[in-house]
N, C-alpha and C positions, 0 to 999 in steps of 0.2 A: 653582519658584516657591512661596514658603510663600504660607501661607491669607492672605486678606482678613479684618481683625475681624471682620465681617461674618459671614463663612464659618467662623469659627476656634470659638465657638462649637455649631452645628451639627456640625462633623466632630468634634469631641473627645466631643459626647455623642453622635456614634455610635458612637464606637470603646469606650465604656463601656460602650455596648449590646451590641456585639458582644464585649465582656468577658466580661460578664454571660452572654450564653447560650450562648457558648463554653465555660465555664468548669462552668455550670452541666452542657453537656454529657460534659464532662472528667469531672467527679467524680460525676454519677448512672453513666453507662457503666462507669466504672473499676469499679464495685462489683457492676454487674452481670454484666461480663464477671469476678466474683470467683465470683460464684455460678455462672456458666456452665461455669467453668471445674470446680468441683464437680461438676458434670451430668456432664459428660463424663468424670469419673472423677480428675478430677487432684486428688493429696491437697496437704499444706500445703507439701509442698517445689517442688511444681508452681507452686503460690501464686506465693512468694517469686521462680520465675525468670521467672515472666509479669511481674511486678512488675518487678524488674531489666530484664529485657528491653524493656519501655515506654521505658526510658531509654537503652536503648543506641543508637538511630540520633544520637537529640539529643545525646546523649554525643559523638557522633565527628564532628557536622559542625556541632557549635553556631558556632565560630567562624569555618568559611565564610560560614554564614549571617550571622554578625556584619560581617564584612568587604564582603559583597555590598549588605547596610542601609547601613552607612558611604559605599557608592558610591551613595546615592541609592535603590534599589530597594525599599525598605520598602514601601511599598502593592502593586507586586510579591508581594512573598514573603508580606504579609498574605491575597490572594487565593489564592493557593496551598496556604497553612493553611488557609483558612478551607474551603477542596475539601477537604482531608486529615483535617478536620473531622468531615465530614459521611459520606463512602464506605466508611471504614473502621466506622463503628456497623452500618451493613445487612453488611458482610460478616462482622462478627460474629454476628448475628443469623443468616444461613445457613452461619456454620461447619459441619461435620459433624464434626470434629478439633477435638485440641488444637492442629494444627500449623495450620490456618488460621489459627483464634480466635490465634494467635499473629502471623502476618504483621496481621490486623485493630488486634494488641493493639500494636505495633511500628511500623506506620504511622500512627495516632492520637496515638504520641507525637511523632510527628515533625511533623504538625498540630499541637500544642499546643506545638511547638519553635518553629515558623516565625511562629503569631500574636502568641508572649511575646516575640521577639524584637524584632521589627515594632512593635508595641503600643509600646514598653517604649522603644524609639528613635527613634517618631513625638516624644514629650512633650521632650528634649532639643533635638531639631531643629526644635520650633516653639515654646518658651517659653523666655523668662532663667532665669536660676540661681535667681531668689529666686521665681520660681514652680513649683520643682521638687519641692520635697516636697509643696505641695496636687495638685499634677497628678498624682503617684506616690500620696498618698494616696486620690485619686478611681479611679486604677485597680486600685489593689489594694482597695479599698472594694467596684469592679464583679467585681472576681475572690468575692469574701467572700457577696456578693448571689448571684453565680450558683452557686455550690459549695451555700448556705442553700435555694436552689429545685430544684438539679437531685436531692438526694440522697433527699430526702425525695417526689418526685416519680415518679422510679425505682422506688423502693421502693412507694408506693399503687398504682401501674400494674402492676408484677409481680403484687401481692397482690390487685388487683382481682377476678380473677375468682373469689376464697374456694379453700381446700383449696391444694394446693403453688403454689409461687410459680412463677410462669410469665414465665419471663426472659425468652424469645425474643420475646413480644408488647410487652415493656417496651424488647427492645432497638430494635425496629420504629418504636416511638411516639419514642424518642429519638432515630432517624435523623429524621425528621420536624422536630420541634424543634430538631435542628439544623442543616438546611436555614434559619430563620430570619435566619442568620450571614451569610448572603447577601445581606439586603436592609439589615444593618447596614453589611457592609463599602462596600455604595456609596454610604452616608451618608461614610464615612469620605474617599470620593474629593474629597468636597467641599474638602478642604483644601487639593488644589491641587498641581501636580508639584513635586516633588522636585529639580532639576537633577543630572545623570549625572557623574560622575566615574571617569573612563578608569582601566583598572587600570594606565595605565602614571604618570598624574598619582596614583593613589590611595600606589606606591608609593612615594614619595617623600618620605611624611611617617607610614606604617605602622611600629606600633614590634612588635618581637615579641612574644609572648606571654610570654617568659619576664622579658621589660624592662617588663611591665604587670603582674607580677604581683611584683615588687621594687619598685613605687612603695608608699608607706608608707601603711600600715590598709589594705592591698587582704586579705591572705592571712588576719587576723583578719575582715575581714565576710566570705569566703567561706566559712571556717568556719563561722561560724552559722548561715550562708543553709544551707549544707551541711546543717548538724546537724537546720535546722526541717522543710524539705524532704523530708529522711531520713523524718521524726519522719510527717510529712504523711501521705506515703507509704504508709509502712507500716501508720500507723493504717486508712488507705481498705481497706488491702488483709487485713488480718487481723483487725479488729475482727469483720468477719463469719463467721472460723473460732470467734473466743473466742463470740459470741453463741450460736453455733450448740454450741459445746460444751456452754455454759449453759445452752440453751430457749430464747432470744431469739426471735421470730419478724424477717421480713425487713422490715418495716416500722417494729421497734422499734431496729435497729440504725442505720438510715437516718434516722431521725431524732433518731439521738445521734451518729451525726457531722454531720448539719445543724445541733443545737445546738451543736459544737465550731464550726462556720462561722460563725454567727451568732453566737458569742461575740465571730469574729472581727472583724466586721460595726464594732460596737459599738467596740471596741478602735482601731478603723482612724479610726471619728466624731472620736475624742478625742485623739488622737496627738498632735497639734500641741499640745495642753494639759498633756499628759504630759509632754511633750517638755522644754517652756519649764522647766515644773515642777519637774522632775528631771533634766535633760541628756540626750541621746541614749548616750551611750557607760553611762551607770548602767541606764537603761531596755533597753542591749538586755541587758546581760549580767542583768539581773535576771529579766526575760525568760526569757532562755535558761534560767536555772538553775532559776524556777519549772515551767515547762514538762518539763524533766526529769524532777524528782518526781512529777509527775504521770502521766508517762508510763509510768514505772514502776511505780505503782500498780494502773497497769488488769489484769492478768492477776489481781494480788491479788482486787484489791474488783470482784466481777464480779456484784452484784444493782444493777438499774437504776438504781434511786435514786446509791448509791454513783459509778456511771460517767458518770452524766449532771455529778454537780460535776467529776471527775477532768477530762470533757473540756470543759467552758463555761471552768476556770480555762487548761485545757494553749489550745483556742484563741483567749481574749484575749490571753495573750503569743507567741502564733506570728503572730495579727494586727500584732500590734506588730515581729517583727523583721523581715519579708520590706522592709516600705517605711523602714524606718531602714536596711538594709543595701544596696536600690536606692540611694537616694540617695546616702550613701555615694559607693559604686561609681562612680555616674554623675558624681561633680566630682571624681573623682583624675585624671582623664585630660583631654586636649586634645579640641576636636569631630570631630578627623580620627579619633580612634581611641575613640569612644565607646560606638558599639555594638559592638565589637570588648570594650571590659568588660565591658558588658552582659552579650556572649556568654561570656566568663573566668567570669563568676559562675555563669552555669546552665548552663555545662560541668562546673564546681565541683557543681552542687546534682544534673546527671545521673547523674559519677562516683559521689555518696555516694548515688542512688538505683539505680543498679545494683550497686555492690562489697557494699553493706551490707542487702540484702534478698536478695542470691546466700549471703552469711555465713551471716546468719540464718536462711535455706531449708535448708540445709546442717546446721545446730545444732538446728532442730526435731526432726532426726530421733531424737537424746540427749538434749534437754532440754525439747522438749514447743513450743508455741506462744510461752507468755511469755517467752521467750529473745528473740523480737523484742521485746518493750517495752522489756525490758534493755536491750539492748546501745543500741537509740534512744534511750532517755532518760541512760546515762551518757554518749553522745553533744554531747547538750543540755546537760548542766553541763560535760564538757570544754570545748566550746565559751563555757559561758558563762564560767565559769576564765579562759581565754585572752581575751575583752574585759574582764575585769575587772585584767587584769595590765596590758592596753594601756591603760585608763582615764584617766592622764594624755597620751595623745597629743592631739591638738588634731584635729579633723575638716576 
């Protein structure tokens, strides 16, 4: 049963909420369990495969999960995130190992598998098409808001007590806060069941993965989402080896990738005006290829000033490509096999955040650190290259 108008309201601005400080939790933790991982001794090639390994569970079962959303289970597999959320921050916080801090690091991605999924396939299954890009821009709007709050939050909470930064207290206060995800998600129940569809009714109208990714503009917006995602990524997870190279202390790195969030913030308000403006297929490849440059630049230009433009400019245009490449995505396909794209896309965006941070780990050890912004940002104009060739296709 979808939502009552009545109802449809309320649950959509919980599942915002619960965007928002999930999200927010995703990327203060990520950065901490960066530093943490430093504690314990792990050098930059350690980095890059805690980083890849984040994405490896979601890598390998994204599209069960997509398949099991499709049979109606989405507010299922959303509480299950939203647990996977929350258990894996405290067991990082009492890691003693890297090999913990690793299952912590492993299972948090598999939480941030389960609620993007979820999320991402509620807005399809309870709104028309010509409400699909405000509803995708309000979620990735609540992703941009809590990425803006949690990184910058992370980081005061470490550094609060003065003299070395003190993760493990930080990672404590953000198990905490993200216990809140709990009283979102049963806002989100308000929307009302789902109706169940048998897997033996489901198969009968399930197209493969490989007949979903041959429909036409699917394999260029994965690339990009690929490329930003990559870009994302890596930025969370090495901006605080490059600061730390440089003097940065942990509060000023945190919140220069809260200003890369909050660029994105901004970028997400105005989309729809951009859009009209200059057409989606110009906007994203423009995107992409400014973002590249950008990314490129950081190992270069590493005084504050300098990185704070590098990353406001890199994430207004990664605001801009995640929900032009959702959308996208979300109208190549029929409703039988919708989150089933959903999940082709951040199967796409797992692959290029484990193959391409295992690379990079790997190439630190010859080429130093900046060898990740490289190879990420030639990423991003590859990517942007390839929508600009597609650029007369029709959406």
């Amino acid at each position: 049963m979808a939502a009552t108008p009545s109802s449809s309201r309320a649950w959509f601005t919980g599942l915002v909420i619960h965007t928002v400080l999930a999200h927010a939790t995703y990327n203060g933790v990520r950065v901490l369990i960066s530093y943490r991982t430093l504690e314990l001794g792990g050098t930059g090639v350690v980095l890059g495969l805690m980083t890849a390994c984040y994405s490896l569970v979601p890598l390998l079962t994204a599209l069960f999960v997509g398949r099991l959303v499709d049979r109606g289970y989405a507010t299922a597999v959303l509480w299950v995130g939203t647990v996977l959320s929350i258990a894996p921050v405290a067991l990082a916080a009492v890691a003693p190992n890297l090999g913990v801090l690793l299952v912590a690091t492993m299972s948090l991605g598999f939480g941030q598998l389960l609620t993007t999924v979820a999320s991402q396939a509620l807005i399809p299954q309870s709104f028309p098409a010509s409400r699909l890009t405000a509803k995708f821009g309000h979620l990735t709007l609540g992703v941009s808001i809590g990425q803006t709050i949690g990184l910058p939050l992370a980081g005061m909470i470490a550094d609060a007590t003065g003299g070395s930064p003190h993760i493990v207290g930080a990672l404590w206060f953000m198990t905490a806060f993200s216990a809140l995800t709990l009283i979102a998600a049963v806002i989100v129940m308000l929307r009302g069941r789902t109706p169940h569809v048998s897997r033996a009714e489901a198969a009968e109208t399930v197209r493969t993965p490989w007949a979903l990714l041959r429909i036409r503009g699917m394999k260029p917006a994965i690339l990009a989402s690929m490329a930003t995602l990559a870009a994302v990524d890596l930025m969370t997870a090495y901006l605080p080896l490059i600061g730390q190279e440089n003097g940065l202390s942990v509060t000023t790195v945190t919140w220069l990738l809260a200003l890369r969030t909050f660029a994105s913030v901004i970028s997400r308000m105005i989309i729809g005006m951009l859009a009209n403006r200059w057409g989606s297929l110009s906007l994203l490849w423009t995107a992409s290829a400014t973002a590249g440059i950008c990314v490129i630049l950081i190992p270069i230009l590493t005084q504050t000033w300098t990185l704070a433009i590098l990353l406001a400019i890199a994430g207004f245009c990664f605001g801009l490509t995640q929900p032009l490449t959702m959308t996208w995505v979300s109208t190549l396909s029929d409703p039988a096999n919708r989150a089933a794209v959903l999940s082709i896309r951040l199967a796409g965006n797992r692959l290029s955040q484990v193959a391409i941070p295992s690379l990079a780990s790997v190439l630190t050890i010859v080429a130093g650190s900046g060898i990740v912004f490289t190879i990420s940002g030639a990423l991003l104009l590859l990517a942007g290259g390839v929508t600009w060739r597609n650029s007369h296709e029709k959406w």
